[in-house]
C-alpha positions in Angstrom: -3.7 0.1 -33.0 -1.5 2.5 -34.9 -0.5 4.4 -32.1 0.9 1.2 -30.0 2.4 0.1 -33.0 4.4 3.5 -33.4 5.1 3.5 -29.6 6.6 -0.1 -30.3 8.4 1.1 -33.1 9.9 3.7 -30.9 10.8 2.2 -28.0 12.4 -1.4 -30.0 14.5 1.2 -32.3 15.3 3.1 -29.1 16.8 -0.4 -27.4 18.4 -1.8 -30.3 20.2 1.2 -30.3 21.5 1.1 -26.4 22.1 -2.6 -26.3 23.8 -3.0 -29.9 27.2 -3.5 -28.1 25.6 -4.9 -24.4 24.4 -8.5 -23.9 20.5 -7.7 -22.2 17.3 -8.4 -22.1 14.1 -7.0 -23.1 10.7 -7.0 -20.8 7.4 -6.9 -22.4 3.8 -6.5 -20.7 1.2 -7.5 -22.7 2.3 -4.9 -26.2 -0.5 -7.1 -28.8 -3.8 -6.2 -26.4 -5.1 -3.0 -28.4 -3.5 -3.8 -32.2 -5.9 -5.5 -34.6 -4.9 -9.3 -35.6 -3.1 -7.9 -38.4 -0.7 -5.5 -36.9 -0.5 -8.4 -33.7 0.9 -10.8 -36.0 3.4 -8.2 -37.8 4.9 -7.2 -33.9 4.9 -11.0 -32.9 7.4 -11.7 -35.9 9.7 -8.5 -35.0 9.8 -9.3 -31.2 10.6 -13.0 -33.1 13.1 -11.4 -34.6 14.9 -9.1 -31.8 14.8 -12.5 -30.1 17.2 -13.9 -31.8 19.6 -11.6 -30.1 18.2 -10.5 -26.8 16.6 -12.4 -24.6 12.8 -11.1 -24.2 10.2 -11.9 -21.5 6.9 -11.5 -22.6 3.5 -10.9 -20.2 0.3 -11.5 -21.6 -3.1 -12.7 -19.8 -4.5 -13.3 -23.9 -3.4 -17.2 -24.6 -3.4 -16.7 -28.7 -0.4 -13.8 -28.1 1.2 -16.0 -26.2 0.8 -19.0 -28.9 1.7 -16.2 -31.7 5.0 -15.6 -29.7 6.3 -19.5 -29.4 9.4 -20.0 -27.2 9.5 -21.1 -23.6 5.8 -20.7 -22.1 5.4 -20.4 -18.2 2.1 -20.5 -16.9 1.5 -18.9 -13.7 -1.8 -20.3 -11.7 -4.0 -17.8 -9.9 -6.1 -18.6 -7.1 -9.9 -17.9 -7.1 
């Protein structure tokens, strides 16, 4: 957990940094799988936050990090 949530911390500073003057977006896979509920929640509210001004596409397989996330929701279907 407190690893991811340094490597998050890192790599978030590390955008905000290059895109402070450029219009982009951010791509996240799946960030919230190995952090406790606690830490989850406190990196859902910051990519909340950086959302305000970049646009950010989220993957996740886990519904609840999804839920935790809000905004548009796509769905994709797999076959079985």
């Amino acid at each position: 957990g407190a690893k991811e949530v340094v490597s998050m911390a890192i790599r978030l500073g590390i955008a905000e940094t290059m895109l402070a003057e450029n219009p982009a977006f951010l791509i996240f896979d799946d960030p919230l799988v190995d952090m406790d509920p606690v830490r989850a929640n406190k990196a859902a509210g910051l990519i909340q936050k950086i959302s305000e001004k970049q646009q950010v596409l989220f993957f996740t397989c886990h519904p609840h990090h999804a839920e935790m996330l809000g905004g548009n929701l796509v769905e994709l279907a797999v076959n079985e």
